[in-house]
C-alpha positions in Angstrom: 251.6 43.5 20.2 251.3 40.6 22.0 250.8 37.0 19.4 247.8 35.8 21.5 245.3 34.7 19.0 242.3 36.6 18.6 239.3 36.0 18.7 239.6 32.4 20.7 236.1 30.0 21.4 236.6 27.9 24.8 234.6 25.5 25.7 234.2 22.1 27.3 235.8 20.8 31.1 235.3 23.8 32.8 238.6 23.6 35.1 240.4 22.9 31.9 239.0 26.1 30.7 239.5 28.2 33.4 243.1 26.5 33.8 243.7 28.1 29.9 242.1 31.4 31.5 244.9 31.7 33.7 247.6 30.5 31.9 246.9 33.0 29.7 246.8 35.7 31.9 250.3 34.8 33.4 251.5 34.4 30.0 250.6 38.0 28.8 251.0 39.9 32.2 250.8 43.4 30.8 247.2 42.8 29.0 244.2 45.0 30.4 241.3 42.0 30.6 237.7 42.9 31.0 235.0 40.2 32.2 231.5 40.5 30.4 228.8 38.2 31.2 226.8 37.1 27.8 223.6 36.6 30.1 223.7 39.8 32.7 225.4 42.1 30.6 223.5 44.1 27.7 224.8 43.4 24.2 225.3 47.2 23.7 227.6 47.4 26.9 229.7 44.6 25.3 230.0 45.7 21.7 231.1 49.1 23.1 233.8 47.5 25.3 235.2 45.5 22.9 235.1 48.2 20.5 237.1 50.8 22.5 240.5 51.2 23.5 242.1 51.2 27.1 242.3 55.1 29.3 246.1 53.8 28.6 246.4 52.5 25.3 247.4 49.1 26.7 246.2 46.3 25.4 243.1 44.7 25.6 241.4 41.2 26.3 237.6 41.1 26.6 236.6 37.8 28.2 232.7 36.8 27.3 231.2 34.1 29.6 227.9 32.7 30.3 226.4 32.4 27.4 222.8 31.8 27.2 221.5 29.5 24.4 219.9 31.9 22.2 220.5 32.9 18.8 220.1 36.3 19.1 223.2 36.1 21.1 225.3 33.6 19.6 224.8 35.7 16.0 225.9 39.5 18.3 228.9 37.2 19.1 229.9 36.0 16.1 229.2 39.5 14.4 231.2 40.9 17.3 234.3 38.2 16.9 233.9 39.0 13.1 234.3 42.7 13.6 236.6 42.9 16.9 239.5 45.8 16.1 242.7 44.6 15.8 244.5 46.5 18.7 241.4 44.1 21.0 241.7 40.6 21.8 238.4 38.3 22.3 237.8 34.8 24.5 234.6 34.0 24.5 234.2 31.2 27.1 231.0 28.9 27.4 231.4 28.7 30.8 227.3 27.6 31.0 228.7 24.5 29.1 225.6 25.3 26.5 227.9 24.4 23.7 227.2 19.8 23.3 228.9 17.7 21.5 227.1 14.6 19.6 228.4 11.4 21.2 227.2 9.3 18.1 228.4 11.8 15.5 231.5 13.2 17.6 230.0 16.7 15.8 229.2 19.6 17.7 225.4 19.4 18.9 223.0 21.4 15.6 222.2 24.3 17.9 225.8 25.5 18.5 227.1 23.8 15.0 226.9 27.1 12.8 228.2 29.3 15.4 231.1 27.2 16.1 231.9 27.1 12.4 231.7 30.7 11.7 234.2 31.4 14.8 236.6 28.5 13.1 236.3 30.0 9.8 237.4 33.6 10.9 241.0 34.5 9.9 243.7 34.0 13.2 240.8 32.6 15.4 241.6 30.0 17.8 238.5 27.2 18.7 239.6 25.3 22.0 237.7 22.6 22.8 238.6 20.5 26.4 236.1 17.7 25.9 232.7 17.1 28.1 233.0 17.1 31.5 233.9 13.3 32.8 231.2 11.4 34.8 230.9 8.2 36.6 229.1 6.8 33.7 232.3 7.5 31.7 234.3 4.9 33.6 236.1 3.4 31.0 236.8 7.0 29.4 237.6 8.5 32.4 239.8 5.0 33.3 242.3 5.4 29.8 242.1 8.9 30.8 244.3 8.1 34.6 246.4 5.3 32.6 247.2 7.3 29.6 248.5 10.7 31.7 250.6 8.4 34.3 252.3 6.7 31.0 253.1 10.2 30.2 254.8 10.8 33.3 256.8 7.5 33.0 254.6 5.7 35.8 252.3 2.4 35.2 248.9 2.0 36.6 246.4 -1.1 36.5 243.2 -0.5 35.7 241.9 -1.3 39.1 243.9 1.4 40.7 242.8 4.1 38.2 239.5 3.3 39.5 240.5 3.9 42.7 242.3 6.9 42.1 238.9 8.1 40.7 236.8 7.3 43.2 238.6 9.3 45.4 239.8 12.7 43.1 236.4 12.8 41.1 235.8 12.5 37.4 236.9 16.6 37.0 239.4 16.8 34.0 241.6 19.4 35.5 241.5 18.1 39.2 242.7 14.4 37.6 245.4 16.1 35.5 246.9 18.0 38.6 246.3 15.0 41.1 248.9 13.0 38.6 251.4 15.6 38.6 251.5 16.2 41.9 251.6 12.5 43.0 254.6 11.5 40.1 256.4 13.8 42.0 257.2 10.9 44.8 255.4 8.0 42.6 257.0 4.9 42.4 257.5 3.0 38.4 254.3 1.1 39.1 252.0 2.9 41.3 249.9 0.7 44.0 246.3 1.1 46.0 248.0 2.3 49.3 250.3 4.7 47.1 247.1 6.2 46.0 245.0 6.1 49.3 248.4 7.5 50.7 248.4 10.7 48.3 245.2 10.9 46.5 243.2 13.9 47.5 240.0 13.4 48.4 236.9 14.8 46.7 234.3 12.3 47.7 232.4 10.4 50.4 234.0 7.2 48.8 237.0 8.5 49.0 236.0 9.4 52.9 235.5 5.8 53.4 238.8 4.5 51.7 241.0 6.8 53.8 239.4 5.9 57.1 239.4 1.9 56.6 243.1 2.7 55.7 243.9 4.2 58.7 242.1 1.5 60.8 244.1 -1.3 58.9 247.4 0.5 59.8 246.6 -0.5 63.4 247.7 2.7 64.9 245.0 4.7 67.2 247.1 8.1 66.6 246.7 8.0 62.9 243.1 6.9 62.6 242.3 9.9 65.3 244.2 12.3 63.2 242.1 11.3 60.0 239.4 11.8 62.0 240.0 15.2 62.9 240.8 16.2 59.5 237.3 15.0 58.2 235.3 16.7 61.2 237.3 19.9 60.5 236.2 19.6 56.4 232.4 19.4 58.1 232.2 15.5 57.7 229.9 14.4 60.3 230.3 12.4 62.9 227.9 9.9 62.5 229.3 9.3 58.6 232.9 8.3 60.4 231.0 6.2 62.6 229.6 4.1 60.1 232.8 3.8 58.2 234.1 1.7 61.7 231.1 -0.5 61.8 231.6 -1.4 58.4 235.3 -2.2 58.9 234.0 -4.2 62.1 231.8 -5.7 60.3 234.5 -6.9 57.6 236.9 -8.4 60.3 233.8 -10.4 61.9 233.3 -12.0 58.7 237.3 -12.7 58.0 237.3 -14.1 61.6 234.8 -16.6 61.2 235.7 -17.6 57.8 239.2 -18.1 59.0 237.8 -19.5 62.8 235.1 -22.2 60.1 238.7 -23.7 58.7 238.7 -21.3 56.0 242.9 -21.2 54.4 243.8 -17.2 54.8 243.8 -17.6 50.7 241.1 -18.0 49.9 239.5 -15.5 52.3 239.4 -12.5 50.2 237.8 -13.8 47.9 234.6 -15.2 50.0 234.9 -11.4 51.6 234.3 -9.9 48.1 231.2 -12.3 47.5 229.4 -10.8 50.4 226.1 -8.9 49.4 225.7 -10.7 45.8 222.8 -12.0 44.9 221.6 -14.9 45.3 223.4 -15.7 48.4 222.8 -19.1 48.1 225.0 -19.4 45.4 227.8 -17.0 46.3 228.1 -18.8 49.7 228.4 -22.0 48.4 231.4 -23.5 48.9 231.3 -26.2 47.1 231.2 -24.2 43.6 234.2 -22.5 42.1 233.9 -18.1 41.4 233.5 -18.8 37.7 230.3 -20.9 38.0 228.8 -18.7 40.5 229.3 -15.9 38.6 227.3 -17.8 35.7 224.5 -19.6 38.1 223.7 -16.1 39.2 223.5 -14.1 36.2 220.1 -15.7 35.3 218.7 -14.2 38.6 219.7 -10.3 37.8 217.7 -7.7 37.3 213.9 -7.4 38.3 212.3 -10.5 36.2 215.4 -12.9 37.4 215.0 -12.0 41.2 211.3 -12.5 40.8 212.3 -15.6 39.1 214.8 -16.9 42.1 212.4 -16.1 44.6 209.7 -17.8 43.3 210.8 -20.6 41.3 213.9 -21.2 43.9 212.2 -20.4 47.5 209.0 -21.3 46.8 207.6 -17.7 47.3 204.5 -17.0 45.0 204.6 -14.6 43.1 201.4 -13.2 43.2 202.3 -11.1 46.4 204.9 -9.0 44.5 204.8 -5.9 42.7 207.3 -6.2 39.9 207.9 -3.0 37.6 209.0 -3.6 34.1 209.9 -0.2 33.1 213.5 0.6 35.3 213.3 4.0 35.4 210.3 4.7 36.5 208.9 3.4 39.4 204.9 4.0 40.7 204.5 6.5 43.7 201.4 4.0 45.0 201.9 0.4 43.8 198.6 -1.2 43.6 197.8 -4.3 46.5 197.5 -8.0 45.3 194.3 -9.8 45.3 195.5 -10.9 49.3 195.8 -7.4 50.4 200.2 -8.3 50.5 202.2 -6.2 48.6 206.3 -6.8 48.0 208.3 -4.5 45.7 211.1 -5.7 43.6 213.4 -3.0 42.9 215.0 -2.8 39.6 218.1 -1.8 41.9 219.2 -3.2 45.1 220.4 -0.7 47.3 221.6 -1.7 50.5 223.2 -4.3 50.2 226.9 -4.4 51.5 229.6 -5.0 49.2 233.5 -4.4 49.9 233.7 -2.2 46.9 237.5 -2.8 46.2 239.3 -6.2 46.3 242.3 -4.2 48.0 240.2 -3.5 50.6 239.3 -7.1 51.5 243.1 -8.0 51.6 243.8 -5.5 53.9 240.9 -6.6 56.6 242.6 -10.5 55.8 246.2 -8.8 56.6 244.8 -7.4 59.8 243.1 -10.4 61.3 245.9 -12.6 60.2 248.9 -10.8 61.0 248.1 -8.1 64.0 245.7 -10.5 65.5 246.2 -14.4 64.9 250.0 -14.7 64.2 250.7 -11.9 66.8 249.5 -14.6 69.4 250.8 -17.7 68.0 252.2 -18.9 71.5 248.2 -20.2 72.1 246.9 -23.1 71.0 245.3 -23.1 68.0 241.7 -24.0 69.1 241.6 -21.6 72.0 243.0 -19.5 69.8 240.2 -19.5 67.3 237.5 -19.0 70.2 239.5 -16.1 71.5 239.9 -15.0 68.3 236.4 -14.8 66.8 235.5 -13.7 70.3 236.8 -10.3 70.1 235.6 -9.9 66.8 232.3 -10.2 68.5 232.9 -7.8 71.1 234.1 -5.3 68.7 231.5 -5.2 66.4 228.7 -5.4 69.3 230.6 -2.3 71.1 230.8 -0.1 68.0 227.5 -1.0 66.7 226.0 0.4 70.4 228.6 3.2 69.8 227.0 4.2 66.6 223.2 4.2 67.9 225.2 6.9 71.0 226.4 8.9 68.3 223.0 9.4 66.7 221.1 9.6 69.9 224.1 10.8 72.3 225.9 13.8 73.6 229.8 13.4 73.2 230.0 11.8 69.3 233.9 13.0 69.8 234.3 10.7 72.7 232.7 8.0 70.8 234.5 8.2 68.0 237.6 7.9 70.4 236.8 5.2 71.8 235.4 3.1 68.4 238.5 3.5 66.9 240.6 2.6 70.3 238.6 -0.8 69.9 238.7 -1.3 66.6 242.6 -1.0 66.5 243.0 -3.1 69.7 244.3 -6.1 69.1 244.7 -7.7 72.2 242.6 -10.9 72.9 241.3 -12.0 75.9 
């Protein structure tokens, strides 16, 4: 007889939960298992499976999964877990993920509360719960989560970079858990952002974008052509990858003329990170430190302080905008001012272009400076800076146009090509 425990609830992260599933089954190779489905199969079928022995005597698992949320069912299964015969072993798997947990209470949710009990209270039964499934508005969970399993592997980890590293695996439980393994493998003591971008795999378009402006920033045309070719083989389209190149263009403009305006390379990141805040007035003021800027401008967040900035600040009345107090709704047809102008206020701006990761800045700042600037030191500094910010120009003009012949054009391959052969050019003219 094998010492599998019998009968076992699972529930919670679902690739945790199948990851038990399999384990077990490699674990106990000589079991018979039989699949049931709570929802499609009838309760008779499953009682009488459970109930009977294998055409060879061997023994048995009955896996139950999908389980609706209806009592009917959950008292069959606990009668059925109550009552299983010894020689039988019984999972039953809420692979549905009916089965909540009270964040407030940390209890199991009223409508599974009972059933959950009476499966605990049954002699030799197993309950394994792998905790809700992680989401982006579990960041700081989900963060502890990435800096807790590397410290159990020996690595460190800022904060920061577990960010990163989850913006580019996803917030799945089971997919985080192998990505660290995998990756401690090579890992150095204190793991880095190109470490990650480096090794990570990717499971999102973020993570889309972070490998493709880290390619770019390597300055090699064979390596950003070959992460090319990977995305377009995973179905990325073309036009996504193009976009990712403006951006970077875009990014190295604004380094350029920060640097060409008599910006010190130091102090360059930082402005780069400010782009896209609002109010702009503020953020690009140079003669106010960070910390104040970050205080001047959080009176104007949100829907009431833009309206505020706007009107109070630049003078814009505010009787020509349509300003919704409730955030999550927002009106299908907002009703037209007494001028016949209407001007939304969105609870959320959207659209605005921020360098997400302050990483990322420092890498466009190592670009310019070091493949582009001190790679042509032998010029004098003030033609340099025209020639400089020059090409930055020309870049971002040519890939811009590049993008609208990708939307509109024929050969997006060929495009691509030839984005990425500018963007990685560093020659100046």
């Amino acid at each position: 007889m094998s010492s599998i425990p019998s009968p076992i609830l699972l529930f919670g992260d679902l690739y945790v939960s199948k990851n038990n599933i399999l384990a077990a089954k490699r674990k106990y190779p000589n079991l018979v298992w039989v699949i049931k489905s709570a929802t499609k199969d009838s309760l008779n079928d499953i009682r009488a499976v459970v109930g009977t022995s294998s055409w060879d005597d061997s023994e048995k698992v009955v896996l139950i999964q999908e389980l609706p949320n209806r009592k009917n069912v959950r008292e069959f299964l606990l009668d059925l877990a109550k009552n299983c015969p010894a020689k039988n072993k019984l999972i039953i798997w809420d692979s549905n993920n009916e089965i909540g947990v009270d964040h407030k209470t940390q209890t199991i949710e009223k409508t599974w509360a009972e059933f959950v009990s009476g499966i605990n209270q049954i002699q030799g039964a197993k309950v394994i719960n792998n905790g809700d499934q992680l989401t982006e508005k579990d960041s700081i969970d989900s963060v502890n989560i990435v800096i807790k399993k590397f410290e159990n592997e020996g690595k460190v980890i800022e904060p920061r970079d577990a960010k990163l590293m989850l913006s580019i695996v996803g917030y799945d439980r089971g997919m985080i858990e192998s990505e660290i393994k995998k990756m401690c493998l090579t890992a150095p003591d204190h793991i880095t952002p190109q470490f990650i971008l480096d090794n990570a795999f990717p499971t999102s378009k973020e993570s889309l974008f972070y490998k493709m402006a880290n390619a770019m920033d390597s300055g090699s045309y064979e390596s950003c052509i070959d992460m090319v070719e990977r995305f377009l083989s995973g179905g990325t389209n073309h036009n996504f990858i193009a976009e990712i190149v403006v951006k970077k263009a875009r990014w190295q403009l604004a380094a350029t003329h920060l640097w060409y305006s008599g910006l010190d390379w130091s102090n360059i990141s930082g402005k780069l990170m400010e782009m896209g805040k609002f109010p702009s007035a503020i953020w690009h003021d140079f003669q106010i430190g960070s910390s104040e800027k970050k205080v001047q401008s959080e009176t104007y967040q949100g829907p009431k302080g833009i309206l505020g900035y706007l009107s109070e600040n630049q003078g814009i009345p505010e009787r020509i905008f349509k300003i919704k107090i409730e955030e999550e709704k927002e009106p299908k047809e907002p009703k037209k001012s007494k001028d016949g102008k209407t001007a939304k206020v969105k609870t959320t701006r959207k659209g605005a272009e921020v360098i997400p990761m302050s990483f990322m800045a420092d890498q466009t700042v190592d670009f310019v400076k070091n493949r582009i600037v001190n790679a042509n030191r032998e010029i004098p500094l003030d033609d340099l800076k025209e020639r400089v910010l020059n090409r930055a120009i020309k870049v971002y003009i040519f890939v811009q146009n590049k993008l609208s012949e990708i939307r509109y054009g024929e050969n997006p391959d060929q495009d691509l090509q030839e984005m990425l052969a500018a963007i990685v050019n560093t020659r100046i003219i």
